[in-house]
C-alpha positions in Angstrom: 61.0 -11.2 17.7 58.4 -11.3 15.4 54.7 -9.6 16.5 51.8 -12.2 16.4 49.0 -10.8 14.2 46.2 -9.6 15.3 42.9 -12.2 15.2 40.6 -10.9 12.7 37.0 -11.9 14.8 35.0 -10.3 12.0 36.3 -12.7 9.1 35.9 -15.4 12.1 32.3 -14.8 12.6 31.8 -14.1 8.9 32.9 -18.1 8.7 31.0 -19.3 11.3 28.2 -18.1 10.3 28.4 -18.8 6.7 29.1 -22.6 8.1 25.7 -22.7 10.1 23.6 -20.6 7.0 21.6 -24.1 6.5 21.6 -25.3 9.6 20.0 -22.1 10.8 17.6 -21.6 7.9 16.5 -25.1 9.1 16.1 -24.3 12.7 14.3 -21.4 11.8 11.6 -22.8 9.5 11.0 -25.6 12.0 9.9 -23.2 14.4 7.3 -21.5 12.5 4.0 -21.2 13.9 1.8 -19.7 11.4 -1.7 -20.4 10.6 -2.6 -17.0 8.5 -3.5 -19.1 5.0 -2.2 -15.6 3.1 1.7 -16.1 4.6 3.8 -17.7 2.6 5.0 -19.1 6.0 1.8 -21.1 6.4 2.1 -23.0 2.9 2.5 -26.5 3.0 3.0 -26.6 -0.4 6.6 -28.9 -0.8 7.4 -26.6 -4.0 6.8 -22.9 -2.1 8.7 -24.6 1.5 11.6 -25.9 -1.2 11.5 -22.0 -2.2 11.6 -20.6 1.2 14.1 -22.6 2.3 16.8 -21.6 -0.1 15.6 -18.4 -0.1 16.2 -18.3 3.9 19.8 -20.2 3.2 20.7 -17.7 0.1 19.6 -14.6 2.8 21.7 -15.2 5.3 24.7 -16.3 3.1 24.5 -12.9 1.6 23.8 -11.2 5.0 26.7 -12.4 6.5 28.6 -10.0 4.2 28.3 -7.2 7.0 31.1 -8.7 8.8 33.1 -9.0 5.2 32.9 -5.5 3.7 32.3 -2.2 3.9 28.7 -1.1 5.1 28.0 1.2 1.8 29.2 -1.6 -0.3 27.0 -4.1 1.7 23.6 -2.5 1.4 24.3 -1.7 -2.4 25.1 -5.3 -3.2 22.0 -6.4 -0.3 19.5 -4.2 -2.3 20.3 -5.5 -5.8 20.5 -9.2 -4.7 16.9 -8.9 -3.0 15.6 -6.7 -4.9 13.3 -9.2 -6.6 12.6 -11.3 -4.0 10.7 -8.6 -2.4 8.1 -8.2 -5.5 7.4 -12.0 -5.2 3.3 -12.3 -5.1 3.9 -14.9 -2.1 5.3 -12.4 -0.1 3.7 -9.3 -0.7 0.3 -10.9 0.0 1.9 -12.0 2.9 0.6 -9.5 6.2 3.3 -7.1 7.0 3.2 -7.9 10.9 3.8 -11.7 9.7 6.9 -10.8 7.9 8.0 -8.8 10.7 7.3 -11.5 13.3 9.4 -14.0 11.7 12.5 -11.6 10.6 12.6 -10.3 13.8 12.7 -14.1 15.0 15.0 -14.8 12.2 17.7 -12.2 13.9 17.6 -13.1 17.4 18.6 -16.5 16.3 21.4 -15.0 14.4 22.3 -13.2 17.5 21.8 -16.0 19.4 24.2 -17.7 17.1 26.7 -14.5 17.7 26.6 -15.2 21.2 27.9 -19.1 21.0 30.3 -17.7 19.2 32.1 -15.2 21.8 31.7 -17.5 24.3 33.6 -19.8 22.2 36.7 -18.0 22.4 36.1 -17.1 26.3 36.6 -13.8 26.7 38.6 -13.6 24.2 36.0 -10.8 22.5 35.0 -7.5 24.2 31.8 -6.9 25.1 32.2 -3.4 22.9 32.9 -6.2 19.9 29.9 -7.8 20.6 27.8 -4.8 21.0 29.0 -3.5 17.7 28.3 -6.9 15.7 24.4 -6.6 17.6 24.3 -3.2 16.1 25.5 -4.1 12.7 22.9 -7.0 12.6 19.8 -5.3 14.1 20.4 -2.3 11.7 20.6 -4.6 8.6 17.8 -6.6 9.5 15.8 -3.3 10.0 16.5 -2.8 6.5 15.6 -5.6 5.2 11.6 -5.3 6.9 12.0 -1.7 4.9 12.6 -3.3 1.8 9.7 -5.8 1.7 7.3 -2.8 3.8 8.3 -0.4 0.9 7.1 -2.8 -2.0 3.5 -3.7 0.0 3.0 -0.5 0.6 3.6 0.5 -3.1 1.0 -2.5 -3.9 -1.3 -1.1 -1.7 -1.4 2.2 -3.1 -1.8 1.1 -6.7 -4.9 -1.0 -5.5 -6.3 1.7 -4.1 -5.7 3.9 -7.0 -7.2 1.1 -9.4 -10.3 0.7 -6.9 -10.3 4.3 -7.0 -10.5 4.9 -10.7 -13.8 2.3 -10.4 -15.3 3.7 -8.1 -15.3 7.0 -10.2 -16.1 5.8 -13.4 -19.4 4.0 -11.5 -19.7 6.9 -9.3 -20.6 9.1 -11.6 -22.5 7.4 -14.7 -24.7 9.6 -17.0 -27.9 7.1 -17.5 -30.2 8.0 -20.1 -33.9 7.5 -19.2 -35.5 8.1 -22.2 -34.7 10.4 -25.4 -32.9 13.5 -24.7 -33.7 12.6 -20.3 -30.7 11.5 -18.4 -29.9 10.6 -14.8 -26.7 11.7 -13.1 -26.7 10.2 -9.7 -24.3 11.7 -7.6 -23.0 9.1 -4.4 -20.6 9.6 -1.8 -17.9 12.6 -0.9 -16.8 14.6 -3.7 -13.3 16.1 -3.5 -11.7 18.4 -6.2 -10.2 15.5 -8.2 -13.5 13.4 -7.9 -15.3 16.5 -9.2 -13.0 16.9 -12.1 -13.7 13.6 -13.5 -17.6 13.7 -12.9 -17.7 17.3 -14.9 -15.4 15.7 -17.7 -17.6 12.6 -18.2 -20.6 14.2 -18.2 -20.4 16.8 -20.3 -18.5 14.3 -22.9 -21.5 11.5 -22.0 -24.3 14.1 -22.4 -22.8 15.2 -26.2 -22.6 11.7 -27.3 -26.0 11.0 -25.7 -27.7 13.7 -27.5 -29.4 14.8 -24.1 -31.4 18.2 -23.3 -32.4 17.2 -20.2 -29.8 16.1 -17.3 -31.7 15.2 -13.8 -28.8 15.5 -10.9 -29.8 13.7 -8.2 -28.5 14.8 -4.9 -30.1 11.8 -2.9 -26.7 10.2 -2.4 -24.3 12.8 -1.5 -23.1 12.6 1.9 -22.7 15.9 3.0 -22.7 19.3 0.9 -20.2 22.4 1.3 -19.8 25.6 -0.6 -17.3 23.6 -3.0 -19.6 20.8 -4.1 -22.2 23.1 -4.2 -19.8 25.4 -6.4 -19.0 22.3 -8.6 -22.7 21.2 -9.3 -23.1 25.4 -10.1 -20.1 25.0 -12.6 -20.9 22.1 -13.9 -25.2 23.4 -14.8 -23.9 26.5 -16.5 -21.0 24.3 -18.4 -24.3 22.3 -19.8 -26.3 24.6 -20.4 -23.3 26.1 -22.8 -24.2 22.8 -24.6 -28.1 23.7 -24.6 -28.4 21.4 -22.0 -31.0 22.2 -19.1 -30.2 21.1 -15.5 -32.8 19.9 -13.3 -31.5 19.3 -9.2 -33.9 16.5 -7.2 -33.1 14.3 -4.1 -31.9 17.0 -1.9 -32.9 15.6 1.8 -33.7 18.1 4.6 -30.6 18.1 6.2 -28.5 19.2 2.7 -31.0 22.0 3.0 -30.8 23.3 6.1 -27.1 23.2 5.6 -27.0 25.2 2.3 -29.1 27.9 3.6 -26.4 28.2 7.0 -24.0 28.3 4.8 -25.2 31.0 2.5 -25.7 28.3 -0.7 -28.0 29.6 -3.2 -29.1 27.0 -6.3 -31.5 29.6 -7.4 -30.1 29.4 -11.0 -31.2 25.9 -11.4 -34.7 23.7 -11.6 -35.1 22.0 -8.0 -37.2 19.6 -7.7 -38.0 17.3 -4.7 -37.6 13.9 -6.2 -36.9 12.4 -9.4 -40.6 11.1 -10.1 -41.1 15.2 -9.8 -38.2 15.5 -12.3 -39.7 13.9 -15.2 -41.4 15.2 -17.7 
């Protein structure tokens, strides 16, 4: 007698799902509540909901694949199909906890969908079946939130490496008051890589600018240690290499107090208590 074969479930739910791809996307995008105007979710522009829509029908039509091949083969073939969608202005300006909100609704509706589908073939499908399908969705869908977190994370460092790069070239300008007199106001925190930039410039700024006299004013520095105040030591003698004399003013009481605690001596340079002092 001849064996019946065994029902392959996973090419079953690979069909049924694949079967309900639009009708789900659908379901899903009517029951969006979103009123962030940066979400791509929120648009109401017919073009962009066109977009997500086949977008959301082409995702789960290629997620779906998990029940069809091997998992290697799966995220390799997920990655590359995806992998521009990701980089897509509309949703990388879109808030990461958005995007997370509505994939995370996206999958329980898929397993939702899962769910009909066992009880479809009552109890035909271990609970150990179902569990393992759960598994193999919630991991995939995990991946996916990685995928688009990765790229708006990478935007978000090269912002803040481009804001970065402006704030130290206006940081740090040499301003020439009058001839052979400029003004090097230093602002803020200065790290080892900020420091670097502000001796560069300046000593290149001062040669092109013909300058003898460079005025550092201290009146914006946050807070001073024994590295900044090594910096602004370096950076005197470096000038004065070039026949350049260096003249300290704006250094408040408390940057004071703190240098002499901490053992800072500026005795090599001019110090002077404000720039109206400074000029000569």
């Amino acid at each position: 007698m001849k064996e019946k074969a065994a029902t392959n479930y996973d090419q079953l739910l690979h069909d049924y799902l694949l079967s309900h791809s639009s009708r789900l996307s659908e379901e899903w995008y009517e029951s969006i509540d979103d009123n962030d105007p940066s979400s791509i979710y929120a648009s109401t522009d017919p073009e962009t909901t066109k977009k997500l829509k086949e977008m959301n029908t082409t995702f789960i039509q290629q997620f779906v694949e998990i029940f069809n091949m091997e998992e290697g083969e799966f995220y390799q073939q997920f990655e590359q199909k995806f992998a521009d969608t990701v980089k897509e202005e509309e949703y990388v300006n879109t808030p990461l906890v958005t995007l997370q909100k509505e994939f995370s609704r996206y999958r329980d509706m898929i397993l939702g969908y899962i769910k009909s589908f066992v009880q479809s073939y009552h109890g035909e499908i271990s609970q150990e079946e179902l569990l393992a399908w759960n598994e193999k969705v919630t991991k995939a869908f995990d991946f996916t939130i990685q995928m688009f977190m990765r790229e708006a994370i990478q935007k978000t460092e090269k912002q803040l490496q481009e804001q970065e790069e402006v704030i130290n070239e206006l940081s740090s300008p040499v301003i020439v008051l009058k001839k052979h007199q400029a003004l090097l106001p230093l602002i803020g925190n200065i790290d080892a890589a900020r420091s670097e930039i502000i001796a560069e410039k300046t000593l290149e700024e001062c040669r092109q600018k013909e300058i003898e006299h460079l005025f550092i004013d201290l009146s914006g520095v946050l807070s001073i240690d024994r590295f900044v105040a090594q910096k602004v030591m370096d950076l005197s003698h470096a000038l004065k290499l070039l026949g350049i004399e260096t003249i300290l003013s704006g250094m408040r009481p408390e940057i004071a107090r703190k240098s002499i605690n901490l053992g800072i001596s500026f005795k090599e340079v001019r110090i002077v208590t404000n720039l109206n002092d400074a000029l000569f």
